[in-house]
MARMI-368761 format. One record per residue: residue number from 1; residue in one letter; x, y, z of N, C-alpha, C in turn. Coordinates in Angstrom, 1 decimal. Layout:
<pts>
   i aa   n_c1   n_c2   n_c3  ca_c1  ca_c2  ca_c3   c_c1   c_c2   c_c3
 NUM  A      X      Y      Z      X      Y      Z      X      Y      Z
...
</pts>
This chain:
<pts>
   i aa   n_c1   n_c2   n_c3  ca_c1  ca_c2  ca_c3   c_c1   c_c2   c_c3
   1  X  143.3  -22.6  315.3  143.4  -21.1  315.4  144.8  -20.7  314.8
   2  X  144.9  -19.8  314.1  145.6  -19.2  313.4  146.7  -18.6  314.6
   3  X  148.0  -18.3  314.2  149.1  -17.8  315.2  149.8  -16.5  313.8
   4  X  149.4  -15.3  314.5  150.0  -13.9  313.8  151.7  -13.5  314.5
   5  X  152.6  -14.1  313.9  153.9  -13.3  314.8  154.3  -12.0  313.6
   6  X  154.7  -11.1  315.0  155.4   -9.8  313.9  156.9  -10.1  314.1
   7  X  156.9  -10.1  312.8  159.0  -10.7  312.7  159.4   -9.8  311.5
   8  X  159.1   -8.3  311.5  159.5   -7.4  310.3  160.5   -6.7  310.5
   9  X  160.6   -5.9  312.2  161.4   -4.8  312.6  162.6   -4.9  312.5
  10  X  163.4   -3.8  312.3  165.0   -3.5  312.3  165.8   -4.3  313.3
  11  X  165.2   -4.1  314.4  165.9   -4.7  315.8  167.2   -3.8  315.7
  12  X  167.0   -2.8  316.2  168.0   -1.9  315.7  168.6   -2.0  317.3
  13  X  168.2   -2.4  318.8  168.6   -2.4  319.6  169.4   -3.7  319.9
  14  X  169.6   -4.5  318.7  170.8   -5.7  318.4  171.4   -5.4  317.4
  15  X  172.0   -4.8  317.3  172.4   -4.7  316.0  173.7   -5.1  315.0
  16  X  174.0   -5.5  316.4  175.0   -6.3  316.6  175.1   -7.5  315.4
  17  X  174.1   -8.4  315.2  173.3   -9.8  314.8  172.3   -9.1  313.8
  18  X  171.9   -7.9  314.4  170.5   -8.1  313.0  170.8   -6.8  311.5
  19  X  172.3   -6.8  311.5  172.1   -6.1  310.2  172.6   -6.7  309.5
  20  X  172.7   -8.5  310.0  173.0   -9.7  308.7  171.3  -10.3  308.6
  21  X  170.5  -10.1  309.9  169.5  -10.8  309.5  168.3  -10.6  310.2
  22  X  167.1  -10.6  309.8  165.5   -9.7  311.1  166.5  -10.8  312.3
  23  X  165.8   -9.5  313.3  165.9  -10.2  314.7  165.6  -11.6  314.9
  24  X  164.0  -12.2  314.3  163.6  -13.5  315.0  164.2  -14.6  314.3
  25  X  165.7  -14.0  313.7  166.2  -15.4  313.0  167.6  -15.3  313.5
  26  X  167.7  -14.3  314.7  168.5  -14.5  315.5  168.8  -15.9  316.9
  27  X  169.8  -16.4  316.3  169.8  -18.2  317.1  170.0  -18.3  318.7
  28  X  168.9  -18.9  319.0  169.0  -19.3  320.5  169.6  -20.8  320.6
  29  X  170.8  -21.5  321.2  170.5  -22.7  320.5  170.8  -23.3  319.6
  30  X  171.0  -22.1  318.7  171.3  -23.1  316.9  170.4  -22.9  316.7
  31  X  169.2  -23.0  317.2  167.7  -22.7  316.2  167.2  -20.8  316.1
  32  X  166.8  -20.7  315.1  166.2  -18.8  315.5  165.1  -18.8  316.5
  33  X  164.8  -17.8  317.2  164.1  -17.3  318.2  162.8  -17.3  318.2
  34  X  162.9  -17.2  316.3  161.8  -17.6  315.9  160.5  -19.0  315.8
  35  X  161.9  -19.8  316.0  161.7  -21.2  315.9  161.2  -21.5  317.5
  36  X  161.8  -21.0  318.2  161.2  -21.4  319.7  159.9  -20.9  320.2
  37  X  159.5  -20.2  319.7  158.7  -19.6  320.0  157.0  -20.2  319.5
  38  X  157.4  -20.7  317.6  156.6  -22.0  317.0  156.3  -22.9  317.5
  39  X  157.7  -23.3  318.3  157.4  -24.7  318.6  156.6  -24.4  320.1
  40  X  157.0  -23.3  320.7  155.7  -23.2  321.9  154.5  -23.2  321.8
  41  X  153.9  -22.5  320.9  152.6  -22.5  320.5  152.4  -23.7  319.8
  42  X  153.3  -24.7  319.2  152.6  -25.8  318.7  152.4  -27.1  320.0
  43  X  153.3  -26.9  320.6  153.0  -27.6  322.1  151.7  -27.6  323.0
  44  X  150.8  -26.6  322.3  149.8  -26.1  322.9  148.4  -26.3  321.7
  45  X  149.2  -26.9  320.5  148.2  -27.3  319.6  148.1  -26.3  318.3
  46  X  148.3  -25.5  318.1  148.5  -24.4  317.7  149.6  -24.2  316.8
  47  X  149.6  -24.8  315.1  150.0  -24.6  314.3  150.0  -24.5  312.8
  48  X  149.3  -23.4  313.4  149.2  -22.7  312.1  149.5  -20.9  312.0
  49  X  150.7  -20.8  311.4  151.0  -19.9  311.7  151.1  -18.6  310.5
  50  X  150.9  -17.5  310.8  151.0  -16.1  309.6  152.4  -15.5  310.1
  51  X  153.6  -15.6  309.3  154.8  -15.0  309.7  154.2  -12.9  309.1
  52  X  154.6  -12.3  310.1  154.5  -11.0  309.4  155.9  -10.3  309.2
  53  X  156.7  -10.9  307.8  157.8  -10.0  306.8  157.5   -9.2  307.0
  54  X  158.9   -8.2  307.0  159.7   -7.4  306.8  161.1   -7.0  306.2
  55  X  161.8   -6.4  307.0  163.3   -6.5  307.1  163.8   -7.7  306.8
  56  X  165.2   -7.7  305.4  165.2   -9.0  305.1  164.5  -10.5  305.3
  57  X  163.5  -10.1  304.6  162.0  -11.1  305.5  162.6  -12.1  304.5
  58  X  163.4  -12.1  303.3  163.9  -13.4  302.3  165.0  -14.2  303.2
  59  X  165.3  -13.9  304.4  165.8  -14.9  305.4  165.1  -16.1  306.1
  60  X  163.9  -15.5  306.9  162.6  -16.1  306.7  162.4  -17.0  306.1
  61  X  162.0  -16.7  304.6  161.4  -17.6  303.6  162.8  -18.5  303.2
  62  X  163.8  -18.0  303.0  164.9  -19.0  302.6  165.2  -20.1  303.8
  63  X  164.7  -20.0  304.9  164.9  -21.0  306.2  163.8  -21.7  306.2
  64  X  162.7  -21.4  305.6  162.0  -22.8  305.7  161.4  -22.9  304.2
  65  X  161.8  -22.7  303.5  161.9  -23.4  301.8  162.7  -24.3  302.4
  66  X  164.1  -24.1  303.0  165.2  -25.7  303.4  165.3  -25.9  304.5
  67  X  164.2  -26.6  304.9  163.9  -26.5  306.7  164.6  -28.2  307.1
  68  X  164.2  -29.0  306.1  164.6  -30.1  306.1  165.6  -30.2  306.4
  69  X  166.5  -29.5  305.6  168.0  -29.4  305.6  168.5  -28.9  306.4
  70  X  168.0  -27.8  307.3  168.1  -27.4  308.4  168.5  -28.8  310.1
  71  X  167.1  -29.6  309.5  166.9  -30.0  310.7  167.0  -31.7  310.4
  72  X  167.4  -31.8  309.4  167.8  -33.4  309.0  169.3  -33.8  308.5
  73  X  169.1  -34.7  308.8  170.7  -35.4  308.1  170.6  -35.4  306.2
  74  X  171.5  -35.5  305.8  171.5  -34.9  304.5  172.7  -35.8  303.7
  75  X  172.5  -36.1  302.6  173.1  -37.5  301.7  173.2  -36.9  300.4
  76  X  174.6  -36.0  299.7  174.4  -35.5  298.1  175.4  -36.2  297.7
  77  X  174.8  -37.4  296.7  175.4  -38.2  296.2  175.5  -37.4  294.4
  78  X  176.6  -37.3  294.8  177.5  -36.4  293.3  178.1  -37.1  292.4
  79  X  178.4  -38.1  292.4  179.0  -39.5  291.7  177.8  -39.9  291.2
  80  X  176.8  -40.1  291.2  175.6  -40.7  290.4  174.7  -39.7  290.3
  81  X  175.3  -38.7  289.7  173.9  -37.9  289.5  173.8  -36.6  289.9
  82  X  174.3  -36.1  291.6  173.7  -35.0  292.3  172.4  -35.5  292.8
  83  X  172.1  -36.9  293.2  171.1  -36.8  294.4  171.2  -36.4  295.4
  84  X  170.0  -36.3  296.0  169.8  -35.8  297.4  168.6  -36.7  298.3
  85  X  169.5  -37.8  299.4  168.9  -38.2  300.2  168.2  -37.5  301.8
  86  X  167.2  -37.2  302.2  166.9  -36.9  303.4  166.6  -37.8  304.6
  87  X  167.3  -37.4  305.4  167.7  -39.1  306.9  167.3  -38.6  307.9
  88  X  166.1  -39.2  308.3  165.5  -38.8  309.7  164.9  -37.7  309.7
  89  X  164.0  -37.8  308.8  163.2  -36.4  308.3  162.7  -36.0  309.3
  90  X  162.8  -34.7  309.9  161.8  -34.2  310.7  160.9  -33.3  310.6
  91  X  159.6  -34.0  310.7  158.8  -33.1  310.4  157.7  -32.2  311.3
  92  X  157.6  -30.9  311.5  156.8  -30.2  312.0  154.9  -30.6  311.3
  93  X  154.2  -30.5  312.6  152.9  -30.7  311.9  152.0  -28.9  312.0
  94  X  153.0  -27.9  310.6  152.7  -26.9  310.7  152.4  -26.3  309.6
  95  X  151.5  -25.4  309.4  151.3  -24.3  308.5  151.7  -23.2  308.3
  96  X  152.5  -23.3  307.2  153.4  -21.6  307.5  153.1  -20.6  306.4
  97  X  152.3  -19.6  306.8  152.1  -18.6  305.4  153.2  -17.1  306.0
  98  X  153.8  -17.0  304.7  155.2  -15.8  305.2  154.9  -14.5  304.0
  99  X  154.1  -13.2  305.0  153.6  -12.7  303.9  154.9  -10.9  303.7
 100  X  155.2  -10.4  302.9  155.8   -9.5  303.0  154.9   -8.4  303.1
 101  X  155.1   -7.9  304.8  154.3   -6.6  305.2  154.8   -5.3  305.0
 102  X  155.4   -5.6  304.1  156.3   -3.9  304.0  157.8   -3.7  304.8
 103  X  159.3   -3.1  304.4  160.3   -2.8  304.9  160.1   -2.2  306.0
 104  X  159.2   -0.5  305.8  158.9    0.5  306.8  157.7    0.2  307.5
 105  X  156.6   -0.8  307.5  155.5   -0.8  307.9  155.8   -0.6  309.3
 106  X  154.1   -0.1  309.8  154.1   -0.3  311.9  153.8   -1.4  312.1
 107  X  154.2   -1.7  313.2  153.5   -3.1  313.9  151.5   -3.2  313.7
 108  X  150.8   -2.0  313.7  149.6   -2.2  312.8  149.5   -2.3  311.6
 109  X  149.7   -1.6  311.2  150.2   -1.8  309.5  150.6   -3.4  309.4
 110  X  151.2   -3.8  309.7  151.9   -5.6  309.7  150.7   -5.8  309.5
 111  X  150.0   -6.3  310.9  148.3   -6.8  311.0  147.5   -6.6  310.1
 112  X  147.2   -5.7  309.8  146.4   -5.1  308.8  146.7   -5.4  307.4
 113  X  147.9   -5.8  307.0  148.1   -6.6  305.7  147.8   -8.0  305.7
 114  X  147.8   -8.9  306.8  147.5   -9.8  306.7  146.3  -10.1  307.2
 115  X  145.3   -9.0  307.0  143.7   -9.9  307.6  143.4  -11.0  306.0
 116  X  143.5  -10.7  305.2  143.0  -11.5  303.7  142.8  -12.7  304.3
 117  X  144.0  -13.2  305.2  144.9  -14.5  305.8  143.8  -14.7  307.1
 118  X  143.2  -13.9  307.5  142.7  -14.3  308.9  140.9  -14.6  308.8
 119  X  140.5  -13.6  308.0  139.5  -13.4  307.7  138.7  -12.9  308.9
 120  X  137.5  -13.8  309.0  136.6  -13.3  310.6  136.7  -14.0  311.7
 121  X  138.3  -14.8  311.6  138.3  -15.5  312.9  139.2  -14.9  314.0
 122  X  139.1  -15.4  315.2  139.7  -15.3  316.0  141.4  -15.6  316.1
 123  X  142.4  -15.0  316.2  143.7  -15.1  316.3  144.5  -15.2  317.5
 124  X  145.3  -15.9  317.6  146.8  -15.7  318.3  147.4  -14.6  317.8
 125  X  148.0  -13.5  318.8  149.0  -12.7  318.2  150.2  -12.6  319.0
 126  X  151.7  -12.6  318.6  152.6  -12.5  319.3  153.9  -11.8  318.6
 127  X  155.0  -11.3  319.4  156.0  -10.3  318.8  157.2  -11.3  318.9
 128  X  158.0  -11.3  317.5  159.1  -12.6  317.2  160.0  -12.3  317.7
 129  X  160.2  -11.9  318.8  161.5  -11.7  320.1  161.3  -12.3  321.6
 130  X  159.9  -12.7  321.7  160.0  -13.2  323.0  159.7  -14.3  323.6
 131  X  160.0  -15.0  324.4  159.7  -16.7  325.1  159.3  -16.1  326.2
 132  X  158.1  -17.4  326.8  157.3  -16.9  328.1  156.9  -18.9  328.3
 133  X  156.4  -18.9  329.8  156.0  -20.2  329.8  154.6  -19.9  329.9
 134  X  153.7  -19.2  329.5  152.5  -18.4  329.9  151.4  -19.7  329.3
 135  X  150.7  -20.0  330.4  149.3  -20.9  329.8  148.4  -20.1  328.7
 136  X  148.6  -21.2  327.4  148.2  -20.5  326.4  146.5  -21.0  326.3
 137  X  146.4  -22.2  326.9  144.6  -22.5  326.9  144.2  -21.7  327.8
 138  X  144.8  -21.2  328.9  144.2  -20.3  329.9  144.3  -18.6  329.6
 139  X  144.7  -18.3  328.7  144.9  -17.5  328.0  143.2  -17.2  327.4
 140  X  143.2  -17.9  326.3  142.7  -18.2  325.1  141.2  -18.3  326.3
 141  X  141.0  -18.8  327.0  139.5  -19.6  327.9  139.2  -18.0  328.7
 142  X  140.2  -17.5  329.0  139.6  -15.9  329.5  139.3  -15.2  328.3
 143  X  140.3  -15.2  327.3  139.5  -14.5  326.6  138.0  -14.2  326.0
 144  X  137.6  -15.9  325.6  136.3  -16.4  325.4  135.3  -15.9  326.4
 145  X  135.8  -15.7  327.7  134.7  -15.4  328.3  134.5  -13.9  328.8
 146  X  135.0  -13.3  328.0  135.3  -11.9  327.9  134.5  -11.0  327.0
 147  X  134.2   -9.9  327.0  133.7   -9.1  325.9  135.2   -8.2  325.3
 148  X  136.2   -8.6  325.5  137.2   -7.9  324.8  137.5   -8.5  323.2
 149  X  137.8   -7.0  322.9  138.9   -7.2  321.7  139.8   -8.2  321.4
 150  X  140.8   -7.5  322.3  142.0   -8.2  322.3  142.2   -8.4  323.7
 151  X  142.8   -9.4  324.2  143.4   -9.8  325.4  144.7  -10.0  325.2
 152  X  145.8   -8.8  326.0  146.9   -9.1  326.1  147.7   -9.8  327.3
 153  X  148.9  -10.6  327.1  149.7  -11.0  328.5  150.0  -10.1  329.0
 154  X  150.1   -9.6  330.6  150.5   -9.2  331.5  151.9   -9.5  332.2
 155  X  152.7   -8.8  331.9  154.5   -9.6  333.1  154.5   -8.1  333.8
 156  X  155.5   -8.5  334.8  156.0   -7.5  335.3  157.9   -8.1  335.4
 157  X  158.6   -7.1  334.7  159.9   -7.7  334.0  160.6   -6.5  334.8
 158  X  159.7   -5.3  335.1  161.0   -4.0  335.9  160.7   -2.5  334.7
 159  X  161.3   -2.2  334.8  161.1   -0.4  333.9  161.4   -0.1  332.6
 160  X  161.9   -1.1  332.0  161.9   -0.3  330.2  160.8   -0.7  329.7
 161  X  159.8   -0.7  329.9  158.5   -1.5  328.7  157.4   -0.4  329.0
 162  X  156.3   -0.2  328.1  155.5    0.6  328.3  154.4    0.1  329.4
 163  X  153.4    0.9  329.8  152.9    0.5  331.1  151.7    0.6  330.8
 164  X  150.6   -0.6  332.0  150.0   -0.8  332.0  148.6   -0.2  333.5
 165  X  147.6    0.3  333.3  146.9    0.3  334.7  145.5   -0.7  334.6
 166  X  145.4   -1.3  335.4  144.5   -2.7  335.6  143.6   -2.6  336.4
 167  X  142.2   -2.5  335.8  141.4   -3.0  337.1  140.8   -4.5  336.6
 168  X  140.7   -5.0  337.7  140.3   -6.5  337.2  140.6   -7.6  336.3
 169  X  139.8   -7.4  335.3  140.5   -8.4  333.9  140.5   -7.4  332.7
 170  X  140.7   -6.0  332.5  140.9   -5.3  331.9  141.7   -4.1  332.1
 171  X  142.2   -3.9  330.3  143.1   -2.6  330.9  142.7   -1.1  331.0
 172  X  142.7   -0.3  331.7  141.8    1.1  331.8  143.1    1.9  331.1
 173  X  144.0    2.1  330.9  145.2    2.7  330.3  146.2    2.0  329.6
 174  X  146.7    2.4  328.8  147.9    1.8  328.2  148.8    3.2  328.2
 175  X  149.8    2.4  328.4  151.1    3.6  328.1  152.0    3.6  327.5
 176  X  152.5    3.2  326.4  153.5    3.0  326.0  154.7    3.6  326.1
 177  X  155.8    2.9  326.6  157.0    3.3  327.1  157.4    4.3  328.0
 178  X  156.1    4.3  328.8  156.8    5.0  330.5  157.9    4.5  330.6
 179  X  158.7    5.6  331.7  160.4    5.5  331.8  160.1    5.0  333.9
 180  X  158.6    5.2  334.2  158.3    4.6  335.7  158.9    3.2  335.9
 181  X  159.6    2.7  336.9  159.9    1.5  336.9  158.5    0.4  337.7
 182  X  158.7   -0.3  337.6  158.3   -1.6  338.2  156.6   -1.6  337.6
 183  X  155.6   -2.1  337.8  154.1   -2.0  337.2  154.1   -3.5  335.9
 184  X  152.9   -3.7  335.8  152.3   -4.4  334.9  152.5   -4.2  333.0
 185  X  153.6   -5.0  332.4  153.7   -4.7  330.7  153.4   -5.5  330.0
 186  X  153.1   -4.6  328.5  152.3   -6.1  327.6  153.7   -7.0  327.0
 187  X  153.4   -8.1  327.5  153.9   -9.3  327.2  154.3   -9.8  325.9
 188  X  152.9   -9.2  325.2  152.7  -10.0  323.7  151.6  -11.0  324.1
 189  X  152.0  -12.0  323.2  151.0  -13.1  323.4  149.6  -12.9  323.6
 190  X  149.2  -12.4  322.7  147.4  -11.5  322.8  147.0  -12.8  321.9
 191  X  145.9  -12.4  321.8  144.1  -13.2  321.5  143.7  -11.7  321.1
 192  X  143.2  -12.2  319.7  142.5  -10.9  319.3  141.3  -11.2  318.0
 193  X  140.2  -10.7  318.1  139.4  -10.5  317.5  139.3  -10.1  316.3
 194  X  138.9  -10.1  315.2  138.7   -9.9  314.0  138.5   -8.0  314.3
 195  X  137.6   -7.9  315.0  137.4   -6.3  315.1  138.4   -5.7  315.5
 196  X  139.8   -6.2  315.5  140.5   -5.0  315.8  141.1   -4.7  314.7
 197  X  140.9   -5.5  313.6  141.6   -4.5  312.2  141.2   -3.2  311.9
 198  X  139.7   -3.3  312.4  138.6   -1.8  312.5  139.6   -0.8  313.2
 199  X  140.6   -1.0  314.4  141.0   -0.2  314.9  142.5    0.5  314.1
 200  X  143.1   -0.5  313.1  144.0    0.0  312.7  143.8    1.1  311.3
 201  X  144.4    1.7  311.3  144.3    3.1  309.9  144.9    2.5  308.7
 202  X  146.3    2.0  308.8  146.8    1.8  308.0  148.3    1.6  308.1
 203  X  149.4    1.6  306.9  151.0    0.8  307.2  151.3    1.7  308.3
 204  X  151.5    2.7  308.9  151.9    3.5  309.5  151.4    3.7  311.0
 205  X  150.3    2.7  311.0  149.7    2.7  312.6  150.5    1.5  313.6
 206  X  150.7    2.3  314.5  151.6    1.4  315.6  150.8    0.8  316.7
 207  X  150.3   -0.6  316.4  149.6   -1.5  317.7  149.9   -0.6  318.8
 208  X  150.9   -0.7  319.5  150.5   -0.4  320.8  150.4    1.2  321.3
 209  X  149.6    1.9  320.2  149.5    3.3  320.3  148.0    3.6  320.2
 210  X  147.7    4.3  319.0  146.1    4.3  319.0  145.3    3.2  319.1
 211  X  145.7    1.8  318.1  144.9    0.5  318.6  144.1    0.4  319.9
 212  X  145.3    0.0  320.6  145.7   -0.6  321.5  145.1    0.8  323.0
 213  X  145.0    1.4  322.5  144.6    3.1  323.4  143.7    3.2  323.6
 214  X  142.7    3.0  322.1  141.5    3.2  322.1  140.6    2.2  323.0
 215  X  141.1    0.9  322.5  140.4   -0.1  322.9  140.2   -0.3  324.1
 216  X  141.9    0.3  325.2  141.3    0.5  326.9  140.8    1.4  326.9
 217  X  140.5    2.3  326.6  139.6    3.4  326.9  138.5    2.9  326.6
 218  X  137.8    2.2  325.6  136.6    1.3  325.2  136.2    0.3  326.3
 219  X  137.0    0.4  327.2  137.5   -1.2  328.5  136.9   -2.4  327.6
 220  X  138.0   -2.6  326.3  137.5   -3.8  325.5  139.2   -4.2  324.8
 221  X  139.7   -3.6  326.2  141.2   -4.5  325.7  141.2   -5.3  327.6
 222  X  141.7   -6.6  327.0  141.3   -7.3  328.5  143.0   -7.8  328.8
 223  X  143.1   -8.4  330.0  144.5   -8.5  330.5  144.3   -9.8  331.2
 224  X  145.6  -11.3  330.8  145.6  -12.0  331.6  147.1  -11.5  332.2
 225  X  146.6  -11.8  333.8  147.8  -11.9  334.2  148.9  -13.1  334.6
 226  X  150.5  -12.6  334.1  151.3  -13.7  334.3  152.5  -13.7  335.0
 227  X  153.0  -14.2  335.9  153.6  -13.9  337.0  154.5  -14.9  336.9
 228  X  154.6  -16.2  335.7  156.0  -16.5  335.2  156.8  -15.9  334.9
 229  X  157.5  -16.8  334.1  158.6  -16.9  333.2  158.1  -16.3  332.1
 230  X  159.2  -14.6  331.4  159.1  -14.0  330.2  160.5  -13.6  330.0
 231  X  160.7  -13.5  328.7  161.9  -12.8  328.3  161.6  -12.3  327.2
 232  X  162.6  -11.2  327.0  162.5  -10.4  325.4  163.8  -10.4  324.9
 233  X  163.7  -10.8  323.7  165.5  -10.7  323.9  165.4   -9.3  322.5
 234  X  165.8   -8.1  323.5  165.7   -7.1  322.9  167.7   -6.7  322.5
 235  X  168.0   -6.8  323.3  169.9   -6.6  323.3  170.8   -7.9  323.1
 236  X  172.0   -7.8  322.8  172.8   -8.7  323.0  173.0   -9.1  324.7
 237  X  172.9   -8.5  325.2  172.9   -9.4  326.6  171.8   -9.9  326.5
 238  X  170.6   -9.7  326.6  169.8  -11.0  326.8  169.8  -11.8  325.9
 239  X  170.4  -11.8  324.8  170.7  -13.1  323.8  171.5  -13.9  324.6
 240  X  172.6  -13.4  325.3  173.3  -14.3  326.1  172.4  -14.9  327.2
 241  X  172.0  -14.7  327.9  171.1  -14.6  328.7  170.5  -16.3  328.6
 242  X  169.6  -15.9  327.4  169.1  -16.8  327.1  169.7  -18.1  326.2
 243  X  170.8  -17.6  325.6  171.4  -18.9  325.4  172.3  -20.1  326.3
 244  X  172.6  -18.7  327.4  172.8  -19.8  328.8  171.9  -20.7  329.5
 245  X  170.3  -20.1  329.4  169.4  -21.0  330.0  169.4  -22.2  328.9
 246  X  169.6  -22.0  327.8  169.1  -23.0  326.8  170.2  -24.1  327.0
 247  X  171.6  -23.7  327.1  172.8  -24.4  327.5  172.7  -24.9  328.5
 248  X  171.7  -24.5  330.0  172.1  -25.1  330.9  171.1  -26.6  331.5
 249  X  169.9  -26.2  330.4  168.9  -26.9  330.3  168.1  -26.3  331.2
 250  X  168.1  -25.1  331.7  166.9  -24.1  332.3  165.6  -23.6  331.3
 251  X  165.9  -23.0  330.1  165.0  -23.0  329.4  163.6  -23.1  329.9
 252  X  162.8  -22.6  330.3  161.2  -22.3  330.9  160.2  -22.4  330.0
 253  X  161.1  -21.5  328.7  160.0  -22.0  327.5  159.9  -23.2  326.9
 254  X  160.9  -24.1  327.1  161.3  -25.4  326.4  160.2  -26.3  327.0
 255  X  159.1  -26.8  326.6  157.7  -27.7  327.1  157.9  -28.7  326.5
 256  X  158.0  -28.5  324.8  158.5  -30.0  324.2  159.3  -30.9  324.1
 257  X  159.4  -32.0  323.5  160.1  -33.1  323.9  161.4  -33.2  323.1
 258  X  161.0  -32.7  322.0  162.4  -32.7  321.0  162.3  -31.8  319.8
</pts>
């Protein structure tokens, strides 16, 4: 199954870090945010991935055209030539298509450029800012037995995020960016259906507005709930944040071995 991350936006609430580079190639670690988040969903089997470009999205593509190099030892023998030895190759067993969804596009608009890529299957979809330890086969096994669209994660993190009302395994409301504190927000990490491209208009439509609105009102947007470990690293504090977990060896999202 295919994995859709949106990694276009400004991140204009870092901006600190991201007016050298998009947000999800902002480093947790030494690795981008982006990278942790791959490797979660490949820990779970799941690697094959649709990057959705943007904003200097040629950062992106230039980090894994030399990913090797990134993540191997490296031998440029200049005396004979300008070879190039690679030592202790490491290799991901991954597919990576990195498509440019537009500078200004909406987070629908993203989607919606990249169905060519998905066709009539079923997808992973997730936003390239955030780590969670959320069961992703238990995810995926409710959705299946669902008549939803899309099934999004469920956290409850406290009051900046848009809001959710729940009955059961479905959402009856969406709200994006209530200023109410405490309640149920989308996570990310959705499961979504080929039919929801049907819902988007076009570059300028924003997932978690009409999509995403209609479809609870349709009660065919479904909700797992997750009562772990989530983070967003939306600001420079929680970059810190999270690079202290990663330093201390707390890390929640860290499941793989190396």
């Amino acid at each position: 199954m295919k994995v859709v991350i949106l990694a276009g936006g400004f991140g204009t609430r870092i901006s600190e870090e991201s007016h050298l580079r998009p947000k999800p190639m902002i480093e947790i670690g030494g690795y981008p945010i982006l990278w942790h988040i791959m490797k979660y969903y490949g820990s779970f089997g799941f690697n094959e991935f649709i990057i959705c470009c943007g904003y200097k999205g040629y950062i992106i593509k230039e980090y894994f055209a030399d990913y090797y190099l990134h993540r191997s030892d490296v031998t440029f023998d200049f005396a004979d030539g300008g070879g190039m030895t690679i030592h202790n190759n490491v290799s991901e067993p991954w597919k990576v298509t990195l498509i440019h969804t537009g500078t200004n596009t909406q987070t629908g608009g993203r989607i919606k450029r990249v169905q060519p890529y998905i066709g009539e299957e079923r997808f992973m979809l997730t936003y390239g800012d955030g780590v969670s330890d959320v069961d992703l086969h238990a995810l995926l096994k409710q959705h299946e037995q669902s008549d939803s669209v899309v099934t999004l994660t469920a956290i409850q993190p406290g009051g900046r995020f848009g809001m959710l009302d729940i009955e059961g395994q479905s959402v009856t409301a969406f709200k994006e960016k209530s200023k109410e504190d405490g309640g149920w927000i989308n996570g990310g990490f959705m499961v979504a259906e080929p039919g929801l491209f049907g819902y988007i208009e076009g570059k300028d439509t924003i997932l978690e507005r009409s999509p995403l609105e209609q479809l609870s009102a349709e009660r065919k947007l479904g909700v797992y709930k997750h009562d772990g470990y989530w983070r967003c690293m939306d600001t420079q504090r929680d970059k810190h944040s999270l690079e202290e977990e990663w330093a201390n060896g707390k890390a929640k999202w860290k499941v793989w071995e190396n």
